[in-house]
C-alpha positions as CSV (number, residue, x, y, z in Angstrom):
1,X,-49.5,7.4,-67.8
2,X,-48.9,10.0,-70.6
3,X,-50.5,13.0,-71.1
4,X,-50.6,15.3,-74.4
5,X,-49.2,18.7,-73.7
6,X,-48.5,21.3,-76.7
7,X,-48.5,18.7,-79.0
8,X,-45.6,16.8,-77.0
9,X,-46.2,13.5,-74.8
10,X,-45.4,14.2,-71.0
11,X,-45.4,11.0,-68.7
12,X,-46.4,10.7,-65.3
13,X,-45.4,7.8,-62.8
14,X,-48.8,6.9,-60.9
15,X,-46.9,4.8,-58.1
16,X,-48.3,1.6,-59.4
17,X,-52.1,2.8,-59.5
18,X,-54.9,3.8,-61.6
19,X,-56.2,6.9,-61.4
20,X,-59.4,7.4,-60.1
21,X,-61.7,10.5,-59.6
22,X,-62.7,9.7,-56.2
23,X,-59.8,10.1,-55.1
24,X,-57.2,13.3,-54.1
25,X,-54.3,13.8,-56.5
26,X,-50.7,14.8,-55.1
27,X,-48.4,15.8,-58.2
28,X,-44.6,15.1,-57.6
29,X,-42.0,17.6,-59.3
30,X,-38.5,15.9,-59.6
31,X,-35.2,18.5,-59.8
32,X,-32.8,19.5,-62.3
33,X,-31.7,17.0,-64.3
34,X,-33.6,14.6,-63.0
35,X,-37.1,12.4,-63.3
36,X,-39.7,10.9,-61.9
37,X,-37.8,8.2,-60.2
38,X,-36.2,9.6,-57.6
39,X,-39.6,9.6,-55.9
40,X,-40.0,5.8,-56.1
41,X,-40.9,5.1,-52.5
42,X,-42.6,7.9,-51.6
43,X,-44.8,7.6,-54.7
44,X,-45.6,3.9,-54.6
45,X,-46.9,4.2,-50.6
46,X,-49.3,7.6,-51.4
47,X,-50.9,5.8,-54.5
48,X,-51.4,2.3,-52.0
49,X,-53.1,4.7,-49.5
50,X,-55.7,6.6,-51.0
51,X,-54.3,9.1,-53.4
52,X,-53.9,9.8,-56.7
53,X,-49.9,9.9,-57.6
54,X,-48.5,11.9,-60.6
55,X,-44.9,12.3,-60.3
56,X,-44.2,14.1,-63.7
57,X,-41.0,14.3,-65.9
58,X,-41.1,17.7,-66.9
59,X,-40.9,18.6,-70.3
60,X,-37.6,17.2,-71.8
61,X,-36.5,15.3,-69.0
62,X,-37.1,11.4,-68.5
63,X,-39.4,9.6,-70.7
64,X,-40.9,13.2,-71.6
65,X,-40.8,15.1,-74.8
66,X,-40.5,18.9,-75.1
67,X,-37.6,21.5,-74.0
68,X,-36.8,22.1,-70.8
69,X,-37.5,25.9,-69.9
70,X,-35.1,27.9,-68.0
71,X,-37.3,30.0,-66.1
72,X,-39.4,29.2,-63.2
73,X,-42.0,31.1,-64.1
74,X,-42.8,29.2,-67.7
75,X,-42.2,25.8,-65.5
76,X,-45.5,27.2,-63.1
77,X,-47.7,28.3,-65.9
78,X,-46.8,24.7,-68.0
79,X,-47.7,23.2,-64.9
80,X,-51.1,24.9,-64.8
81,X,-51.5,23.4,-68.2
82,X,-50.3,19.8,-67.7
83,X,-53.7,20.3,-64.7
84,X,-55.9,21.6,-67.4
85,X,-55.0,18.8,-69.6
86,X,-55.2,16.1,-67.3
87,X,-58.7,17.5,-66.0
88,X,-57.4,18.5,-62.6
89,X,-59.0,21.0,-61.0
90,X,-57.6,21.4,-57.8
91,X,-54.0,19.2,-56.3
92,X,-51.7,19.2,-54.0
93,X,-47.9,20.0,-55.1
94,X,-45.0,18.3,-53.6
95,X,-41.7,19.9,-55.5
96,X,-37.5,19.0,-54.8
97,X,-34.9,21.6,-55.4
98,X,-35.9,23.1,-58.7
99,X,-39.1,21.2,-58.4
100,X,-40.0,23.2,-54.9
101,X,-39.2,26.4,-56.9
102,X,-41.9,25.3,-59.2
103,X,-44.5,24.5,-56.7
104,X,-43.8,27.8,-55.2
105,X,-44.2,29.7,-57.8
106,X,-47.3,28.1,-59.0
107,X,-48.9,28.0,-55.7
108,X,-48.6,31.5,-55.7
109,X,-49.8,32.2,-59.2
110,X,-52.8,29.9,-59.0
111,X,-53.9,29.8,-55.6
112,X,-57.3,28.4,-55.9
113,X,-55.5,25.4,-57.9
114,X,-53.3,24.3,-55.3
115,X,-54.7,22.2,-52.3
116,X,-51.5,21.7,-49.9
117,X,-47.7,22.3,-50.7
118,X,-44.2,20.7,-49.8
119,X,-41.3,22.1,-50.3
120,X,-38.0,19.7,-50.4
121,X,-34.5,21.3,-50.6
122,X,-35.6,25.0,-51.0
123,X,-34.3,28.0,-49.9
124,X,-35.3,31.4,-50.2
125,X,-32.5,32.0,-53.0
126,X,-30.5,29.1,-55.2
127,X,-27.5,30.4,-56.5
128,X,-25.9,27.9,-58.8
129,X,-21.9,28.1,-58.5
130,X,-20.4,29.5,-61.8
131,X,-18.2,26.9,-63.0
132,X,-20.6,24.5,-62.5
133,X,-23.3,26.7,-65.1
134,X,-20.3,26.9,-67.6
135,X,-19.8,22.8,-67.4
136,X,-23.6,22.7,-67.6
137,X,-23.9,25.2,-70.9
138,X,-20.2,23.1,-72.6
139,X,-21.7,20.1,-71.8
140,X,-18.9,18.6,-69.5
141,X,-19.1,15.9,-67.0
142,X,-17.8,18.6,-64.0
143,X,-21.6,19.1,-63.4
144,X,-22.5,15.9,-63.1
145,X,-19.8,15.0,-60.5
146,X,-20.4,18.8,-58.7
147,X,-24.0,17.9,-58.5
148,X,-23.9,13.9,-57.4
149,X,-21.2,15.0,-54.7
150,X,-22.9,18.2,-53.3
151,X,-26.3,16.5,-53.3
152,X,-25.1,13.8,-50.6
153,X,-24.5,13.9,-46.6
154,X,-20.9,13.2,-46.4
155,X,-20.9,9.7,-44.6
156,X,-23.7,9.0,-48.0
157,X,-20.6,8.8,-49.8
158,X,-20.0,5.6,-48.5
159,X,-22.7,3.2,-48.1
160,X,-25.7,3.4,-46.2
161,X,-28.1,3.2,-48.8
162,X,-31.6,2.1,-47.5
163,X,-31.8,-0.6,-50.8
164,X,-29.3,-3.5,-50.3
165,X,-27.1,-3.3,-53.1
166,X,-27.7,0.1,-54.1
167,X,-25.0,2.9,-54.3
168,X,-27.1,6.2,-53.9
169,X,-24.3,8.5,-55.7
170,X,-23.9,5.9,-58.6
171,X,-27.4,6.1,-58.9
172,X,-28.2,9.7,-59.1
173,X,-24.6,10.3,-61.2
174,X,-26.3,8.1,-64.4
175,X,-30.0,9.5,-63.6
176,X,-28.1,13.1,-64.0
177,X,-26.0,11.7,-67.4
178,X,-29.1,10.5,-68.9
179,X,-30.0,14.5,-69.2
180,X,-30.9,15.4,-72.9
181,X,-28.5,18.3,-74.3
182,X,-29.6,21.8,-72.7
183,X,-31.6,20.0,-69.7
184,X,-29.3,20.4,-67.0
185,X,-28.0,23.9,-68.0
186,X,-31.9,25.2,-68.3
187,X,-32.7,23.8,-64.9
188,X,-29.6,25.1,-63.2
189,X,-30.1,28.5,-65.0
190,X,-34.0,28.7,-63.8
191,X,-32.6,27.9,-60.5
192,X,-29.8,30.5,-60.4
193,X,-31.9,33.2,-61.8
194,X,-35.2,33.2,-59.7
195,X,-35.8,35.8,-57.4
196,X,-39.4,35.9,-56.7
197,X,-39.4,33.4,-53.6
198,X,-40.0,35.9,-51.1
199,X,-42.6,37.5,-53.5
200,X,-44.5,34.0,-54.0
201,X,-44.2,33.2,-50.4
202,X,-46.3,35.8,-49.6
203,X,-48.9,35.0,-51.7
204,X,-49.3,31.2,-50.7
205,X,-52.7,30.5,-48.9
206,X,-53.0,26.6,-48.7
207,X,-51.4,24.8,-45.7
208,X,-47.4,24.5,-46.2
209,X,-44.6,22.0,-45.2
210,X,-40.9,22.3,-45.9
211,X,-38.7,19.5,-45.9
212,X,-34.9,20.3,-45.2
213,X,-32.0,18.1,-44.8
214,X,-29.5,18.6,-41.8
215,X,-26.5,17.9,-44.1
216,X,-27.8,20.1,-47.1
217,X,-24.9,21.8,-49.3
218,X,-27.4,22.7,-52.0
219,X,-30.0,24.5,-50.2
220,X,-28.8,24.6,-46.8
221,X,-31.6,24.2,-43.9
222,X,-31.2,27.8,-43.0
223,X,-32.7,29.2,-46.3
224,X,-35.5,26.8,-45.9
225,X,-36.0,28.0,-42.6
226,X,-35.7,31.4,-43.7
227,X,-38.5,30.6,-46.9
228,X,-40.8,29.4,-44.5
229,X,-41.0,32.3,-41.7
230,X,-42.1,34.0,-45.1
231,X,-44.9,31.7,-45.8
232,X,-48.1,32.4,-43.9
233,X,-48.4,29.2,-40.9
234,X,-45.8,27.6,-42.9
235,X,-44.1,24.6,-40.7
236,X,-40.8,22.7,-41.4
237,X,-39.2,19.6,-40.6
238,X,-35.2,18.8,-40.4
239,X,-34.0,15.6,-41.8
240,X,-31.2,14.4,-39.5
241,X,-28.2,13.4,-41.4
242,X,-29.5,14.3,-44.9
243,X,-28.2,16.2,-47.3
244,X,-29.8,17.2,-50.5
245,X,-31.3,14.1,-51.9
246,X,-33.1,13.6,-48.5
247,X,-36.1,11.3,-50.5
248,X,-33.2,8.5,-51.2
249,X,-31.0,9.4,-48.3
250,X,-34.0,9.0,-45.5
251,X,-36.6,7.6,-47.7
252,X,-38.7,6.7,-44.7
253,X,-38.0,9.9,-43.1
254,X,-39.0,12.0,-45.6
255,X,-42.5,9.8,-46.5
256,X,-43.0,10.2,-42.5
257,X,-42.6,14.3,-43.1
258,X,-44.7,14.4,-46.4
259,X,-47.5,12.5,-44.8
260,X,-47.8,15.1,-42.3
261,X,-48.9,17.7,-44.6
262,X,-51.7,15.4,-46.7
């Protein structure tokens, strides 16, 4: 579905289901560079089981229009407004990597507006390695490869995909390459240069879940543990095995996870 948001169309994935009032709405918040798609499964089975499903592509990224903002801070208030305009009072967030920052943030901001909240692949801080801004701000390919190879368990490099056929870093490489000029330096830089997660954590009321892979080289387990003992009866769950991209690594793993805090 697509949604009008200052005066630029944003799209939404609904996981192959109407929307319907009745119902409770989860929103979905992809990372860096990324869209919509990379919450395929998890998407499709909370829309077939009794929720609403709205796994945006935030402004600039996928089918959306707009720039990309490169703070986190303008990604949680535009996130208020994408509620406002799609008459949602109250949701539940479920945010990955840059995504989770959002979430955060927001959750923290706008408390009465956010239901339940899961956090995938955050850490207290995300630092963003140097070179790989630079690539990101020249526009070279040495981000892409930096972020397909660091997002992956090692023995993910080879095989294992849960889709016959499928090769997971293949996948996420042309997802990433797709990025519009600017996106994937504004996403890294928003990630690099917030520093009000311990501030936000504090201020989160609504029942919280984070979801941390084993194998993670992004945001390593530790600073998601390290988030949560921040985050008032906040629980977390380890994905053995997976690294960074845990919602294609152990797609079934992580649905298992999410479900747990709905």
């Amino acid at each position: 579905m697509d949604i009008t948001l200052d005066g630029n169309k944003i799209f939404a994935a609904t996981g192959g289901k109407p929307f319907a009032e009745s119902k409770p709405t989860i929103l979905l918040l992809h990372g860096a560079g990324m869209d919509h798609s990379v919450w395929v499964l998890q998407a499709r089975w909370l829309a077939h089981h009794g929720m609403n499903v709205l796994a945006i592509d935030l402004p600039g990224h996928g089918k959306s229009e707009g720039t990309a903002f490169s703070s986190v801070g303008d990604y949680a208030d535009w996130l208020m407004r994408f509620m406002d305009a799609a008459k949602l009072e109250r949701a539940a967030l479920a945010g990955h990597s840059l995504g989770a920052l959002i979430s955060l943030e927001a959750a923290a901001r706008y408390p009465a507006r956010v239901s339940r909240l899961t956090l995938l692949g955050a850490a207290l801080k995300m630092p963003v390695h140097p070179d790989m801004l630079a690539s990101a701000k020249e526009g070279t390919d040495e981000v892409i490869r930096c972020m397909t190879s660091w997002s992956f368990a090692r023995p993910h490099h080879f095989g294992t995909s849960k889709m016959p056929g499928m090769w997971m870093l293949g996948q996420t490489h042309h997802l990433i390459a797709r990025s519009k000029p600017g996106v994937i330096f504004n996403g890294l830089t928003a990630c690099n240069d917030y520093q009000g997660a311990a501030d936000a954590a504090a201020k989160v009321v609504c029942p919280t879940l984070l979801i941390l892979g084993e194998a993670d080289q992004m945001t390593p387990a530790k600073g998601g543990k390290e988030l949560a003992k921040m985050i008032s009866g906040a629980r977390f769950a380890v994905i053995p095995g997976s690294g960074h991209m845990m919602m294609t690594e152990a797609p079934d793993a992580t649905l298992d996870a999410m479900r747990g805090n709905l």
